[in-house]
N, C-alpha and C positions, 0 to 999 in steps of 0.2 A: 504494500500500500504506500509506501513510504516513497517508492522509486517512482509511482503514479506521480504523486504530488513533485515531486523533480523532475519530473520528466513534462509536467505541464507547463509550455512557454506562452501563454499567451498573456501573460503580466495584469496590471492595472490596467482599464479604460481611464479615459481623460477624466468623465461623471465622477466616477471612486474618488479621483484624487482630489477634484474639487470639492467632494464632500466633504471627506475629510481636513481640506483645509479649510473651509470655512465653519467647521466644528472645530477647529484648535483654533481658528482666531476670533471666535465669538468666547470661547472659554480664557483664552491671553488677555482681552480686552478686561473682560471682567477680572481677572484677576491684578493687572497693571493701574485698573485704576483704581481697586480699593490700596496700593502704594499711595497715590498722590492725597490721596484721604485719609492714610496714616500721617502723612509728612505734615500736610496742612493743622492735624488737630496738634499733633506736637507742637508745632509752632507757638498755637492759642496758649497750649499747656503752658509751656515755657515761658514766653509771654505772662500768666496769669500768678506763676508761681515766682519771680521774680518783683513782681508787685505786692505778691504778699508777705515776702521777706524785707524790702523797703517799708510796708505798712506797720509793720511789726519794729524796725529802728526807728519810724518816726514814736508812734505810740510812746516808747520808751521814754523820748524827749519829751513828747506831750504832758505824760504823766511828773517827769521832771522837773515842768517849765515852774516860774512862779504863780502865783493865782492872779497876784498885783500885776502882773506884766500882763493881763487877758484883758482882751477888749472885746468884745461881744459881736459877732459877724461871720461873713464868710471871709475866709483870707485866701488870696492866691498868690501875696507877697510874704514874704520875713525876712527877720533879723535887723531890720531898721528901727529908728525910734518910733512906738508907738502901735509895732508890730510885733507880734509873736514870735519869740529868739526859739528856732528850732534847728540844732549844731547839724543836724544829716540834709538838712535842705539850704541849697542855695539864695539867695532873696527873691530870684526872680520865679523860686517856684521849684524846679528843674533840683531830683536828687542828689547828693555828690558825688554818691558812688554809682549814678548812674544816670546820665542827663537825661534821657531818652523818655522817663517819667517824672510825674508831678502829681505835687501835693494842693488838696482843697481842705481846709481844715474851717469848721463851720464851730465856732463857740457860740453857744444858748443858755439861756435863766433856764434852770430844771424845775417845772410845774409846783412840784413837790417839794423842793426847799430849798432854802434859802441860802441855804449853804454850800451847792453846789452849780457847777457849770457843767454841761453836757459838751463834751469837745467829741466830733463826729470827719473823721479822716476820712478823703478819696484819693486813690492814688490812677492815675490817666495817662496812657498814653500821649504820642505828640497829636496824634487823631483827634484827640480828648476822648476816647472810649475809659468810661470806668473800669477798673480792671479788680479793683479790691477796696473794699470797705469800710469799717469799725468803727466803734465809737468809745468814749471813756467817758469817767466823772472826773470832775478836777473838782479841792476843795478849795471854797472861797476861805480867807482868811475874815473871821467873824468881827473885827474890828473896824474893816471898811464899809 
């Protein structure tokens, strides 16, 4: 039986082969392009988790800062007189260890007392897409 089958010349028709290659490139397509759908979400990931290790050094300073030194608003400056001294951001905004993002720091009267400030951090691409979050309490010094 074996010498049948090798002894049969008459090969692939032209139909076979095109079938089959148009079943290995509808299968390559799909497979190639869930790649660029990997690559792209990394991207976002990467992107996203780099903001939230900058949000996490601002915080730090936020919690830091003086309570005397807040001024009640949104900022998208520091470090100047009469603006929020925060060491990882540069004044115009723009992180140190990474220009690429920025900070929005939003200080609020908390509802609830009197003794505190809501300070609410966004960290932004140069796009301005938000990329990460948070918020804190800062305490008011009860003297003021």
């Amino acid at each position: 039986m074996l010498k049948k089958i090798l002894k049969n010349n008459h090969g692939a028709s032209l139909v076979e082969i095109l079938g089959a290659l148009v079943i290995l490139s509808i299968i390559l397509i799909g497979f190639f392009s869930m790649f660029t759908q990997v690559g792209s979400m990394q991207n976002i990931t990467e992107e996203e988790v780099v903001a939230t290790n900058l949000i996490k050094v601002a915080l730090e300073d936020v919690q830091s800062m003086e309570s005397s030194a807040s001024t009640l608003g949104t900022h998208e400056e520091f470090n100047a007189s009469g603006l929020p001294t925060i060491p990882s951001v540069q004044q115009s905004g723009a992180f140190v260890a990474n220009e690429n993002y920025f900070l929005m720091l939003t200080l609020s009267d908390e509802e609830h007392s009197q003794h505190l400030l809501k300070a609410t951090l966004q960290v932004m691409n140069k796009e301005g897409r938000k990329l990460a979050h948070t918020y804190t309490y800062i305490e008011v010094d009860q003297d003021e």
